[in-house]
N, C-alpha and C positions, 0 to 999 in steps of 0.2 A: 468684133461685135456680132451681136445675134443677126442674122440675114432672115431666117426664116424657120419657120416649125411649123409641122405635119402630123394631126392628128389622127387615128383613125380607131375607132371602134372602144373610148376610155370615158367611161361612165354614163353621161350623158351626149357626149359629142358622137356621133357617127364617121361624120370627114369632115376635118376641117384644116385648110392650109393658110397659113399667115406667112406675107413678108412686110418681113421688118426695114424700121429706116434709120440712119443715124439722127441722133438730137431729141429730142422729145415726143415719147409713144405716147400718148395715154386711152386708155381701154375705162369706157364708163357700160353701163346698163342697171336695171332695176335687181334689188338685193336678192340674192337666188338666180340670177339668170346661166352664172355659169361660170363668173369671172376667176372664182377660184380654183376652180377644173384647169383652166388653162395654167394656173402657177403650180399644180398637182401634175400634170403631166409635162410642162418643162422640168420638175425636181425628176419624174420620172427619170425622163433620159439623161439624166446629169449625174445619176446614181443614188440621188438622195435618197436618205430612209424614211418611207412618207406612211401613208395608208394603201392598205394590201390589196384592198375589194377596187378596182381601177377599172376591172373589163366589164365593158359594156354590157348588161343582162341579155344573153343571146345569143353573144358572142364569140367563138372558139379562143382568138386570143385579140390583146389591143397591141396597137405599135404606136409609138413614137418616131419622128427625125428630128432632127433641128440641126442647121447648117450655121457655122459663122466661118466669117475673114476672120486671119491671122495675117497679124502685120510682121516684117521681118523678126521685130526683136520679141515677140510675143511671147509670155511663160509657159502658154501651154505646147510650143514647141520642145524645150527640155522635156517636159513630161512625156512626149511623145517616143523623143530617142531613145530613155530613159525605159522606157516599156516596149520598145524595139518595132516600135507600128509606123505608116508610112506618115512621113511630114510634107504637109505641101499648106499653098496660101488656101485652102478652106478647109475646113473642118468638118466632117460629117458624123453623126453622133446619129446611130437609130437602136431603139431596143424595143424589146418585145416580153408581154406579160400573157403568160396565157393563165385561164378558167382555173386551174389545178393549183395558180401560185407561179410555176416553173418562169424567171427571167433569163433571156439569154440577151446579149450586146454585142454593139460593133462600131469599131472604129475607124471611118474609111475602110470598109468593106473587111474589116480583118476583126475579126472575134476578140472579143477581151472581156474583162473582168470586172466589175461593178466598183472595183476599188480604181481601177485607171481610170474610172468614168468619175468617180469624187476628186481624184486627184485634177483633173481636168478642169471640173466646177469650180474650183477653187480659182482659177487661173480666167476663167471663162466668166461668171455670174456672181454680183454679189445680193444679194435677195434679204430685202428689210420685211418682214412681216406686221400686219396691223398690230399683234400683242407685242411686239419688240421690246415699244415702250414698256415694258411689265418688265424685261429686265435690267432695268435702268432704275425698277424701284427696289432690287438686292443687291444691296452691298456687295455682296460674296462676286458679284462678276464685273466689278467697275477694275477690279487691277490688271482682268485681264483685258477689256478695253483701253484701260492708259496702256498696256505690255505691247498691244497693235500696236497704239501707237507711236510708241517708242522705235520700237525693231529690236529690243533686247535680248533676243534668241542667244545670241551668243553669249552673254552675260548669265542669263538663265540657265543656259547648258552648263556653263562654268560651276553655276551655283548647286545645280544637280548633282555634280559629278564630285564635289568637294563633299557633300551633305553624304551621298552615297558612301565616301572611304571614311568619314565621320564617323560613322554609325557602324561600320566596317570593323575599325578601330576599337570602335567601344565595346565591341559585342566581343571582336579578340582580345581584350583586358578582362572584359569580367568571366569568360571563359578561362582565360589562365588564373587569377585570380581564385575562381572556384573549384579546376582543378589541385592547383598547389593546398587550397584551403582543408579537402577530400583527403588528398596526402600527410598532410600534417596529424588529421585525425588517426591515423595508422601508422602514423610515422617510429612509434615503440617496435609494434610488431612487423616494420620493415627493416630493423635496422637486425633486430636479434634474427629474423629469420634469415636475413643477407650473409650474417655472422656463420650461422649454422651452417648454409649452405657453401660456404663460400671456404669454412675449414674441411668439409667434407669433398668439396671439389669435382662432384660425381661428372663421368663424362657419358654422350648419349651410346649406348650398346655393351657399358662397363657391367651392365647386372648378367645378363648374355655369358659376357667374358667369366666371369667370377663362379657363377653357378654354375659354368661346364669344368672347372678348375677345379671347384670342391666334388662334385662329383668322380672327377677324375682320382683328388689323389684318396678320396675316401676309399675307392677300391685300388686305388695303386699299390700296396703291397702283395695281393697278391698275384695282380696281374704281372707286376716286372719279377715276382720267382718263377711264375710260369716261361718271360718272355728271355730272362737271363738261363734257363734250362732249355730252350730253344738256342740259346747262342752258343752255347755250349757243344750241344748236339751239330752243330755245322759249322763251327769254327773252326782254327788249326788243330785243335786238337778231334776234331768228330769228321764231318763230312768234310770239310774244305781240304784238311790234313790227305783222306784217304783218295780223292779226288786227284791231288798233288802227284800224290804218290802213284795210282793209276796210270797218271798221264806221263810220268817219267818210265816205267814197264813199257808202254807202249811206242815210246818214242825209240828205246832203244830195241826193239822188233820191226819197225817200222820199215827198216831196211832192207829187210831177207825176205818181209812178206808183200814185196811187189805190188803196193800200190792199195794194200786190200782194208791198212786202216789207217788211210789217211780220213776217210767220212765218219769214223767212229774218232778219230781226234776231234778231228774238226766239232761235230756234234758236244764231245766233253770239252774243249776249249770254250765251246757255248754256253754251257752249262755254270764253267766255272765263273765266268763274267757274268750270270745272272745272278747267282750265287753269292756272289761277294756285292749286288747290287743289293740283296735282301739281309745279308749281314749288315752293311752301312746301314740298312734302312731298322735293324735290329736296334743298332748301337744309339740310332737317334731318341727310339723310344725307350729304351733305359734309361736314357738322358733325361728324354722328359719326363720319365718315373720316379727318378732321383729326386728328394723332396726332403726338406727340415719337416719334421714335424710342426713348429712353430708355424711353418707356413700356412697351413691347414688354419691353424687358428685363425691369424691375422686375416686370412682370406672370408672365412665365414662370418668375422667381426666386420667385415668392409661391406660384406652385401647384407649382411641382418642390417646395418646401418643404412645402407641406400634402401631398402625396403620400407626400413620406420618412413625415414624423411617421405616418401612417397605416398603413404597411407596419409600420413600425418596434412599434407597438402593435398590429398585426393588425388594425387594426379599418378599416371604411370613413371615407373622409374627413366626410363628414357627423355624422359617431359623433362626432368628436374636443372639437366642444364638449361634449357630455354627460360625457364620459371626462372630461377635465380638469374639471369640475364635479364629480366622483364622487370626485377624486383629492383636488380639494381639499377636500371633506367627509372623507376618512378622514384629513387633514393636522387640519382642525379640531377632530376628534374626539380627536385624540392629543396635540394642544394645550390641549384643554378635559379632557382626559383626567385631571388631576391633581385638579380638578374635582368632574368625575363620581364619581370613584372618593370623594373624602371624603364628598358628598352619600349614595351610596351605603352607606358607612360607619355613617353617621350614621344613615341607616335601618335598616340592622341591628342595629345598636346597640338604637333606639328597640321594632324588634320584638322581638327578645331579653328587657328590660326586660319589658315589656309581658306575654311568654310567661312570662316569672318571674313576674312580678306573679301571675299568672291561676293557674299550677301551683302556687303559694303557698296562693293562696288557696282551692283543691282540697285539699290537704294541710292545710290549719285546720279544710276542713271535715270530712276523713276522719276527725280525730284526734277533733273530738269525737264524731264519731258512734259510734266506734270506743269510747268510752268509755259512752258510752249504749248500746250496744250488748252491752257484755261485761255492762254490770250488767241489762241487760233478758233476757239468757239465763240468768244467774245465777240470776235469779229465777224463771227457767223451770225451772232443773234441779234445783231443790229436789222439787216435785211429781213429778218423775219417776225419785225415789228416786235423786238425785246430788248431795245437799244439799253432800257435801264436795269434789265437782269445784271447780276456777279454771278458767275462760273468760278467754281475753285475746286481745284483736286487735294482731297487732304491727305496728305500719309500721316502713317502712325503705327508705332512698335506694335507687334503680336509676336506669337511663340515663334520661335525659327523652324521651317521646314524646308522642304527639296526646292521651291521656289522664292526663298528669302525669308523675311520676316517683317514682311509690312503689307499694313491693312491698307487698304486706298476706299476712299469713299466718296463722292461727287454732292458735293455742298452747294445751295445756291439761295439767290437772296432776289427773290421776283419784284420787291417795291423798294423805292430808293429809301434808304435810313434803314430800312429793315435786315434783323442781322440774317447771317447767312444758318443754312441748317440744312439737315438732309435732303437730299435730292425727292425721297419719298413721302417726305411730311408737309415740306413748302408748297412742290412745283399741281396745279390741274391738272387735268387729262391733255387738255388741247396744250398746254407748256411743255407735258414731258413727250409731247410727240414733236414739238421745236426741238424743244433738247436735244431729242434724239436724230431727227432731222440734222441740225447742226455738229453733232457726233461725227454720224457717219460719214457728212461730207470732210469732215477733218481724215479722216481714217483711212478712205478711198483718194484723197488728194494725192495726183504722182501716180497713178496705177494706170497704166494704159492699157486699151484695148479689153477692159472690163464694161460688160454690158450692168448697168445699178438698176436694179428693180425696186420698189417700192410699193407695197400694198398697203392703202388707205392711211398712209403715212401723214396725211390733211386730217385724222380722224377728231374731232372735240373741234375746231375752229373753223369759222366761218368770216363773211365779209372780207373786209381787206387783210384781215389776217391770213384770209387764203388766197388771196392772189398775193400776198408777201412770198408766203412757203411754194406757189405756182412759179412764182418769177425765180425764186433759189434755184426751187427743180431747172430752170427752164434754161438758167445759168451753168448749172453743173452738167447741163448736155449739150453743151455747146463744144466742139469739138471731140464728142462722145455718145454713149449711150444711155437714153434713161428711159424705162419700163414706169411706168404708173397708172395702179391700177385705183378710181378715186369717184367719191360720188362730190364733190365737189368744182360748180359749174365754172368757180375762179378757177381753178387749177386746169381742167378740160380745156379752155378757153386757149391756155397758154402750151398747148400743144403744139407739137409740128405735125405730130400725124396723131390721127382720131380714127378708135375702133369701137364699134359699138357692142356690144355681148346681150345677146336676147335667147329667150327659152321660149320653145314652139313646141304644139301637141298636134299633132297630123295622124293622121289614123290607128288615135289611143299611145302614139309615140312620143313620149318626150325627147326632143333633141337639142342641143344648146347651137347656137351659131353666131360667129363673128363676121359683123361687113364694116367697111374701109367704108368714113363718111365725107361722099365730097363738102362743097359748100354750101348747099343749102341744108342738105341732110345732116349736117352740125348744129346749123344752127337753130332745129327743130331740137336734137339730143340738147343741145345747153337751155334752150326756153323748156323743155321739159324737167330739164335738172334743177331747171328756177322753179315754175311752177306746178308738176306734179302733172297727172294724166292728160290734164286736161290743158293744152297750150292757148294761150292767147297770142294774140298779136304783140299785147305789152311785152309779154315775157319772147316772143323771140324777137321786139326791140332792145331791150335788155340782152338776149344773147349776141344781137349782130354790136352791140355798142363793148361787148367784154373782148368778143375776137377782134373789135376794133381798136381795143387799148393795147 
């Protein structure tokens, strides 16, 4: 629960330090004094998204504290591990706004992020505002009030996540669908050009191959009588012959001339081994000189044809195997196409099913909650003097999307016999702030260790009808906390602690201040909440006889 908050230098307030008590706060003073500064700089340090201009005209920057108890099992412990900051039984929560904008936070002394500070809030503060009731007059947010109350997260996730591969599904069917469809329109000139390509056979670097061939043998003729009149010349019968013969003269010399041409063998031995390396190398190229004429043909026929096909598809000849690969893939796809598309089918099918299932099963949950729900208000609106109101949560089909497909609407019937009808058309001001009254304590029931704030939540009713809503409040902080900020003198009355909020001008300074009201200085604050500046006696008999009841 809230222990305490420390103002300093945020709008109006200069310093101001509050501690808080368990059970019933309530904070009264005159309209303007200041009461709402103080719920503008508790949302401060809570991380809420409020109004920006907070620091005090003057002032370099404002700061916030506010300390609560955490009881062992408390939620805003996980969020603590959870963002790796220190956990202990208090909570200290201080942040600071300066002139420029710039917010910095801290958590128990350790720096953090304005999102661990929401997260925290959440677990920490639940805060009703005076307009609240205004959204209890759109439809559009009653489903997610019955979803609170439910706890349907899991359900709803479910429902997400079905709707999500739904739509997945769908978008993969009419994707294949209109590709295959794109295919078909071309499907003449995929199949002839697959043909063409596919008797032609081209492979990638075959245009390369073929044009250094035709060039080749186009001058092959006379290059192999040149290169056969080279073999000639060094063959057995030219150099290699004479070479032979040299080195058999020498060998039978070899002996008488003591040693002197053994380096001029050796040398022609050398000779004749490079020699017959460059004949082999002769013989190779005659080889590949050797050529049908016909060849010449078929060869220039093979690459004028890979050339057309290439022009003919813009693409370079080396491209043309991939292209017909690519062509034949969009052929196979249009083939398999009948295929795909029922697999496809089948899928959607299967998520559809699946999305129904989960929306289903969202709307079982809504319906009963929806029914525990209306009798858990019901029971609320007896005490705050609506014993003959009917609460009814209606559901009812709407389009399916990520969160199901039912509208929920809050129906109510304020006179007996009278039929029930929307919460917006039926209910006054002062009923839809029971309602709403009544809501929240449904919704907060079971939540430990949440401080519940309430600003002029008494707003539109008076007389016993606010000390009905004084005595709920007074109820629902019993064993807990409750914030109430309220100008009514029944609800004050029914406080455990009383804080008064006043606005002061001291040397041209407006400053706002709260003081902690003993007993009599209460009950001067409730005889002036009866009768206005000006207290009489009557009227603080009247206050000592309301703190008396």
């Amino acid at each position: 629960m809230l222990r305490g908050l420390d103002i300093s230098n945020m709008l109006i307030i200069d310093r101001l330090e509050l501690a808080f008590q368990p059970g019933l706060n309530v904070l009264t003073g005159e309209t303007g004094a200041g009461k709402s500064i103080l719920l503008d700089s508790l949302g401060f340090v809570l991380g809420w998204r409020g109004r920006a201009d907070l620091v005090r005209q003057g002032a370099a920057q404002g700061e916030v504290t506010a300390w609560f108890d955490l009881g062992p099992d408390h939620r805003a412990r996980g969020v603590l591990q959870e963002a790796g900051l220190p956990v202990s039984d208090e909570l200290i929560l201080r942040r600071i706004n300066t002139q420029d904008g710039r917010k910095t936070a801290w958590v128990n002394d350790r720096r953090c992020s304005g999102e661990v500070l929401r997260q925290l809030s959440e677990t920490l503060v639940e805060l009703h505002g005076q307009h609240d009731d205004r959204g209890l007059l759109d439809p559009k947010g009653h489903r997610a009030i019955l979803d609170e109350f439910a706890d349907v997260e899991q359900q709803k996730t479910e429902t997400r996540r079905t709707w999500t591969e739904k739509n997945r599904a769908a978008r993969a069917l009419a994707s294949a669908e209109q590709a295959i469809a794109d295919i078909r329109e071309e499907e003449e000139y995929l199949r002839h050009a697959v043909a063409e390509l596919d008797a032609l056979s081209p492979e990638a670097g075959e245009e390369a191959t073929l044009d250094a061939r035709r060039r080749l043998m186009q001058g092959a003729e006379k290059i192999r009588n040149d290169v056969v009149r080279a073999h000639e010349i060094l063959g057995n019968q030219g150099a290699e012959a004479a070479m032979g013969e040299a080195l058999r003269w020498l060998d039978g010399a070899a002996t008488h001339a003591e040693g002197r041409l053994e380096a001029p063998m050796a040398a022609l031995s050398r000779a004749m081994v490079e020699l017959d390396e460059a004949i082999s190398g002769i013989n190779g190229a005659i080889d590949d000189l050797s050529f049908n004429p016909a060849e010449l043909e078929d060869t220039e026929e093979r690459l004028f044809a890979i050339r057309g096909l290439a022009r003919k598809h813009d693409i370079q000849a080396d491209e043309l195997a991939d292209f017909a690969e690519k062509l034949r893939g969009r052929l196979a796809a249009l083939d398999a196409g009948d295929a795909e598309l029922k697999t496809l089918r089948t899928a959607l099918a299967d998520a559809e099913a699946a999305y129904d299932q989960a929306a289903s099963n969202l709307t079982q949950a809504r319906r009963k909650a929806a029914r525990a729900l209306d009798k858990a208000v019901s029971a609320e609106l007896a005490p705050l003097k609506m014993e003959r109101a009917v609460f009814e949560t209606a559901l009812s089909a709407e389009a399916p999307g990520p969160e199901g497909r039912d509208a929920v609407a809050f129906c109510v019937a304020t006179n007996p016999g009278a039929p029930a009808g929307p919460l917006n058309r039926i209910a006054s001001g002062g009923e839809l702030s029971r309602f709403l009254l009544a809501l929240k304590v449904c919704l907060t029931r079971g939540q430990s260790g949440l401080t519940i704030i309430f600003d002029e939540i008494d707003r539109g009713v008076g007389g016993a009808t606010a000390d009905a809503v004084g005595r709920r409040l007074s109820d629902l902080a019993q064993g807990g906390q409750v914030l109430v900020v309220t100008h009514s003198p029944q609800v004050a009355a029914l406080g455990a602690h009383h804080w008064r909020v006043e606005k002061r001008v001291k040397a041209g300074m407006t400053t706002s201040t709260v003081t902690p009201l003993p007993g009599a200085d209460r009950v001067d604050e409730i005889a002036r909440m009866l009768s206005g500046d000006t207290i009489t006696e009557e009227a603080r008999g009247a206050a000592r006889a309301l703190l008396a009841s």
